[in-house]
C-alpha positions in Angstrom: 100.0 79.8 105.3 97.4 80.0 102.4 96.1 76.6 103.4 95.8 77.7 106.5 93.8 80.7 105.8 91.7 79.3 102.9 90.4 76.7 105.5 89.0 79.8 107.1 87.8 81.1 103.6 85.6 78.2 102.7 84.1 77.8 106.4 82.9 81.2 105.8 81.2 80.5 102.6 80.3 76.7 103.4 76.4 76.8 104.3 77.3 74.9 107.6 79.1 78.1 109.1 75.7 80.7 109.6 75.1 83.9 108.2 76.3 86.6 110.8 72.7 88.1 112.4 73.2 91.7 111.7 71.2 92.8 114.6 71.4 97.1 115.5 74.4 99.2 115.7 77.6 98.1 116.8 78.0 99.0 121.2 81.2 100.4 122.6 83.7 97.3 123.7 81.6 95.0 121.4 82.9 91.3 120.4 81.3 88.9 118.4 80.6 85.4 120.4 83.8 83.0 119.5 81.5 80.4 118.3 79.7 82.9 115.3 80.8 83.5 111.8 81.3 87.1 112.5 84.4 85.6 115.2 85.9 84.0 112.0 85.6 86.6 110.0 87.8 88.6 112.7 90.3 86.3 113.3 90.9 86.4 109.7 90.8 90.5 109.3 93.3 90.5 112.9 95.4 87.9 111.1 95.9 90.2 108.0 96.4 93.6 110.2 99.4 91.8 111.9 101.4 91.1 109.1 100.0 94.8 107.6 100.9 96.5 110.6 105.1 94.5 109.2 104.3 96.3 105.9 106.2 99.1 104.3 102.5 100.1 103.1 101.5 101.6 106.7 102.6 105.1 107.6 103.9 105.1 111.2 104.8 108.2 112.1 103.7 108.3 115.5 102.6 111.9 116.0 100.4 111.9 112.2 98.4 108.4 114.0 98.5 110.2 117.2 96.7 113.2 115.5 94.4 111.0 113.3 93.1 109.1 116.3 92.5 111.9 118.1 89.6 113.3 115.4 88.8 110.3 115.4 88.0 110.2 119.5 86.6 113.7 119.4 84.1 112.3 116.5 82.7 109.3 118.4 84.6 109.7 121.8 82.2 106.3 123.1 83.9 104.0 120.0 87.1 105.1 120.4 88.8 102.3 122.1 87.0 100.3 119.3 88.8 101.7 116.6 92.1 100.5 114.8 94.1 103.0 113.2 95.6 101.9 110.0 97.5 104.8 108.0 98.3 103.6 104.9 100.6 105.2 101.8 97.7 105.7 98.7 98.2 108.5 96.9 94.6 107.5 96.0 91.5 109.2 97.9 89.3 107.0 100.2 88.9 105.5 103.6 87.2 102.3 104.2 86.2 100.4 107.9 86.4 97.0 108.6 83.6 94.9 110.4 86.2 94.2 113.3 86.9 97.8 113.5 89.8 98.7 111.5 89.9 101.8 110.3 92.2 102.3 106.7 93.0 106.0 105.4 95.1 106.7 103.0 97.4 109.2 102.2 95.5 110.8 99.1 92.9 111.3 101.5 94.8 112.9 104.1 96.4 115.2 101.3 93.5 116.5 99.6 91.6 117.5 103.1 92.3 121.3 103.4 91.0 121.3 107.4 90.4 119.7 110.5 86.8 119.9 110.1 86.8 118.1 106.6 89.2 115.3 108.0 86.3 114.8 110.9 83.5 114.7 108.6 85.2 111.5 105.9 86.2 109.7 109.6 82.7 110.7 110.9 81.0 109.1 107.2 83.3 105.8 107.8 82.3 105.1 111.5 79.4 105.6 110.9 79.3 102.4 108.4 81.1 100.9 111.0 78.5 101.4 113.9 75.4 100.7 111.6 76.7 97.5 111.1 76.9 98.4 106.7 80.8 96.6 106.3 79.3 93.6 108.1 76.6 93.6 106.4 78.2 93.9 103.0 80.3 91.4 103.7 77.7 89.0 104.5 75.9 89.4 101.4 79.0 89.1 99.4 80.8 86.1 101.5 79.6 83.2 99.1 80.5 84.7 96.1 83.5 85.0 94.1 83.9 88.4 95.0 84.4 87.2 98.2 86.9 84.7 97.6 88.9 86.4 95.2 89.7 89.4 97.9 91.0 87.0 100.5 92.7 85.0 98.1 94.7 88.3 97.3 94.6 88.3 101.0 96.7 85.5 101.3 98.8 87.0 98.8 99.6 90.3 101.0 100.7 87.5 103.5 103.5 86.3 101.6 104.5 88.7 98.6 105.6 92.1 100.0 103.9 95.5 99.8 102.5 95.0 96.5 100.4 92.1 97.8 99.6 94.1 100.5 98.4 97.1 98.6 96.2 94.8 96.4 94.7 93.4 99.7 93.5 96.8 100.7 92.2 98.3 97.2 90.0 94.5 97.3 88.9 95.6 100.6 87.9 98.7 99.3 86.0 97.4 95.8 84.3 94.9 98.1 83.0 97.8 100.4 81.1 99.4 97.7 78.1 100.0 100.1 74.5 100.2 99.1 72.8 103.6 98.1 71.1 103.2 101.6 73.8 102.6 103.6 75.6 105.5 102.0 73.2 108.3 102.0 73.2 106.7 106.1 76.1 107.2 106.4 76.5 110.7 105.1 73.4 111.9 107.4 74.6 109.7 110.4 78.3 111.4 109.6 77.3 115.1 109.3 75.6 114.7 112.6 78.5 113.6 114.2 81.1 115.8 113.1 78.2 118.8 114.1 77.9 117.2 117.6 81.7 117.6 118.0 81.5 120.9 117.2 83.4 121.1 113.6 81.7 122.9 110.5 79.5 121.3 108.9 79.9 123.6 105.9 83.3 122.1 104.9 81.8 119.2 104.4 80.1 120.4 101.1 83.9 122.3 100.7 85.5 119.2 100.6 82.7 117.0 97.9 83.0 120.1 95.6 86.9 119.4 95.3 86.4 115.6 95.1 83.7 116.4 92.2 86.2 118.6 90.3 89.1 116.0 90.5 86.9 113.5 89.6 85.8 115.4 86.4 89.0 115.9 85.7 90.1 112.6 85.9 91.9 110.5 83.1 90.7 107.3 82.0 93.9 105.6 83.2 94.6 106.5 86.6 91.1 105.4 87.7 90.0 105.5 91.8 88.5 102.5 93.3 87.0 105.1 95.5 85.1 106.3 92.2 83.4 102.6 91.7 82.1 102.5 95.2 80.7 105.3 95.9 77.0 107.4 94.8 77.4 110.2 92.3 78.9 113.5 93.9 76.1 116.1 93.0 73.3 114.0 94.8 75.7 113.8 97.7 76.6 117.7 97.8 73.0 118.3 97.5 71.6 116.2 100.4 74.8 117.3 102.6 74.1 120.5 102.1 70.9 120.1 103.1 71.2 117.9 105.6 74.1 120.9 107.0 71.7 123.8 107.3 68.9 121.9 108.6 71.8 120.6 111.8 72.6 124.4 112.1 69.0 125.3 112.8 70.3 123.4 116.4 71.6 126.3 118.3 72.4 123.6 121.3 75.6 122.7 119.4 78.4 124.9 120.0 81.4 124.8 117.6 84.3 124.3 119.3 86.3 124.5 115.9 89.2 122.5 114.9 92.6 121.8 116.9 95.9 123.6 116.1 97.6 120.5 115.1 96.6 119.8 111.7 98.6 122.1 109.8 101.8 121.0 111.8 101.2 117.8 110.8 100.3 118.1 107.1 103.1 120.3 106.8 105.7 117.9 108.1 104.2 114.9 105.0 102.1 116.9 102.2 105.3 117.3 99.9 105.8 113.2 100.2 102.3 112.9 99.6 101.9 115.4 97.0 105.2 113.4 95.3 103.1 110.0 95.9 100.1 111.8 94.1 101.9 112.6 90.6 103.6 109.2 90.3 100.2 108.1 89.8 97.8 110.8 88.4 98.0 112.5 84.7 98.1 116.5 84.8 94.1 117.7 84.7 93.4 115.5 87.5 97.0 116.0 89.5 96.5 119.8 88.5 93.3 120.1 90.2 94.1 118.7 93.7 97.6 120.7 93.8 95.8 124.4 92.7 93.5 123.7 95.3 96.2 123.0 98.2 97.5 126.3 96.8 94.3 128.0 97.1 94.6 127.0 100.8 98.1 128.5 101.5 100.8 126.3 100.1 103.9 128.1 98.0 102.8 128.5 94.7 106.8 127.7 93.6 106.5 124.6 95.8 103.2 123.6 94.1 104.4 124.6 90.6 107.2 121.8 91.4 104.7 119.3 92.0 103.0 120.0 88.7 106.5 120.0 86.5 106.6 116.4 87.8 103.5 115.6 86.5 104.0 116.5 82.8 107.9 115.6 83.4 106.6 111.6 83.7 104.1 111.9 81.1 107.1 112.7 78.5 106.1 114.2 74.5 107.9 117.4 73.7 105.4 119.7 74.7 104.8 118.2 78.0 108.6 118.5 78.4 108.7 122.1 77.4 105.9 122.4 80.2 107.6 120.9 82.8 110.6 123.2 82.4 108.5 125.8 82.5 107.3 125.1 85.9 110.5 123.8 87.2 112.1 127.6 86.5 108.8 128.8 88.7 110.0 126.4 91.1 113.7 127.3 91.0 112.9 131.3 91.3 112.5 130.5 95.6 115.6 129.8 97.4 116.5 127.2 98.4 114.3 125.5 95.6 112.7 122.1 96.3 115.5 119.7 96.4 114.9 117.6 92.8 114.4 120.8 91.3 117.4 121.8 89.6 118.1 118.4 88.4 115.1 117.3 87.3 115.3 120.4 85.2 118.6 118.8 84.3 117.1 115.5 83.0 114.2 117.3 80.6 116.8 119.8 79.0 118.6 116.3 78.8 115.4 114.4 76.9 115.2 118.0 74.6 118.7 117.7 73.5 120.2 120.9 75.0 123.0 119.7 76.4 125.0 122.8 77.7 121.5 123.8 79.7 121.2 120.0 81.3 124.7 120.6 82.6 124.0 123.9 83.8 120.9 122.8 85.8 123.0 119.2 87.0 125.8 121.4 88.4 123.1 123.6 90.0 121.9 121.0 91.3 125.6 119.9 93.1 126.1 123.4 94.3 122.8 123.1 96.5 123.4 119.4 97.4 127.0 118.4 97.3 126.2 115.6 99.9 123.1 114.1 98.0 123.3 110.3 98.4 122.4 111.1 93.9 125.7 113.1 93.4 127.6 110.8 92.0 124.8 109.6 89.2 124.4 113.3 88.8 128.4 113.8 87.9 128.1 111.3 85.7 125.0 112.4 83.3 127.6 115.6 83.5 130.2 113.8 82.0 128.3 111.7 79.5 127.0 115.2 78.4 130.5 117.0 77.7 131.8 114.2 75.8 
């Protein structure tokens, strides 16, 4: 297999296969002649999709793609058909397009939109790079270099080493996306008039940036975003969107039609996986920020307080302990609370050295969930404790 594929590799970067003619946008149905680099370059994305679409990495929940594709279609109705869904479980924020028309989102993206019409407008931003030709033509420019060659060697590695090869594969994809300032500020414009053509609100838009710029901000130095390296500086991009916004609305032609009803039924049926997926990975400013904004936009604060007693829970000193206890007892005052409550609780009063309260919180923890497929580790941190 990775002979296979590296024979494809080095055709591409060989000076006998020829540079790809970037030549206008992209047209509905389009297919690149068999004979052209650009084919090549295809077959070897479509190879990698197939075994991706085998990979524990892609969310498949029918009725969350369904929805997805949907904005998608309402966005760019003519490219629809063009488009390949690809859903995949980040807790990271970005979306990138491929030049064959694969379209990745991840999960952290999906959590941190608060709308419909901000969902529209980072879809509308990404085909937009996809129909003015930018992946293509970023891949061109990068396909004899070692850049180049180092993400489909990691490629090759999604083929045969599981989901982590996989989820390399796609953060390469993403670092070797890292468009030109052109081709982004093109792709915002080109973006905020589609999303304003389909009648969503242009305003969230700016919403949306603002909350990316205050996460970013907030950010540690080691949970870095690729999405961070690959992308022009936030305040530039507020400013011109916002501009660029008002000037659109000027256009009383447009009428907004406003959003569908399904997005909060579907981002309430995954936002508690994704919001776990989110402080696996994230220290507590940057986790903290994202999760008091999905308050801010109607979640349960004692859900949400959860959420952020598992961020300081992972990161483990004393006083992050004690602060992690102090949101899981928020969390614990709903009923029922959110199922790892009680016994997380358990486990930090454990790490503190207060035995009688871990046992407490443990058989809690029994009392709401006597069937937990856990139970039986959670009897036994009980009787490790009373000995």
């Amino acid at each position: 297999m990775f002979f296979r594929v590296l024979g494809v590799i080095l055709c591409l970067s060989l000076a006998a296969c020829n540079t790809t003619s970037v030549e206008g946008p992209v047209s509905p149905g389009y297919k690149p002649a068999l004979t052209s680099t650009e084919a090549g370059l295809w077959m070897t994305m479509n190879k990698f999709e197939r075994r991706l679409a085998n990979s524990a990495l892609v969310e498949r929940d029918p009725e969350l793609n369904a929805y997805v594709k949907s904005v998608i279609c309402r966005v760019s109705e003519a490219h629809c058909q063009d488009i390949q869904l690809f859903i995949l479980k980040n807790p990271y924020f970005n979306a990138s397009m491929a030049p064959n028309g694969s379209m990745f989102v991840w999960t952290g993206l999906l959590l941190r939109v608060q709308n419909e019409d901000q969902l529209a407008a980072v879809l509308g931003h990404e085909l937009v790079h996809y129909v003015n030709r930018h992946s293509l033509q970023q891949w061109n420019r990068t396909k004899a270099t070692l850049e180049f060659l180092t993400f489909f060697t990691i490629a090759t590695g999604g083929f045969d080493f599981g989901i982590t090869g996989m989820l390399a594969t796609v953060g390469a994809m993403g670092a070797l996306q890292g468009y030109s300032r052109d081709h982004e500020h093109e792709a915002d414009a080109g973006g905020v008039k589609l999303v304003h053509e389909a009648g969503y609100d242009v305003d969230e838009i700016v919403k949306l940036w603002e909350l990316i710029e205050a996460e970013h901000k907030a950010s540690e130095k080691e949970t870095p975003s690729i999405f961070w390296a690959t992308h022009p500086a936030n305040e530039d991009r507020i400013k011109r969107l916002t501009e660029e916004g008002e000037r659109l609305k000027a256009d009383r032609r447009v009428l907004k039609r406003g959003p569908s009803s399904k997005f909060q039924d579907v981002y309430a049926k995954h936002w508690h996986q994704w919001a776990q997926n989110l402080v696996t990975v994230s220290g507590p400013k940057e986790a903290s920020v994202v999760l008091e904004h999905l308050e801010a936009n109607g979640q349960n604060a004692e859900e949400i307080a959860y959420f952020i007693a598992e961020v300081y829970r992972r990161k483990g000193t004393e006083d992050e302990l004690e602060k992690a206890k102090e949101y899981y007892l928020k969390a614990a005052s709903i009923e029922p609370a959110p199922l790892k409550t009680h016994k997380h609780l358990g486990l930090v009063e454990k790490r503190l050295g207060r035995n009688e309260a871990a046992i407490s919180s443990f058989e809690t923890y029994l009392e709401q969930n006597p069937s937990a497929a856990d139970a039986k580790l959670v009897r036994s941190y009980i009787e490790q404790l009373r000995k």
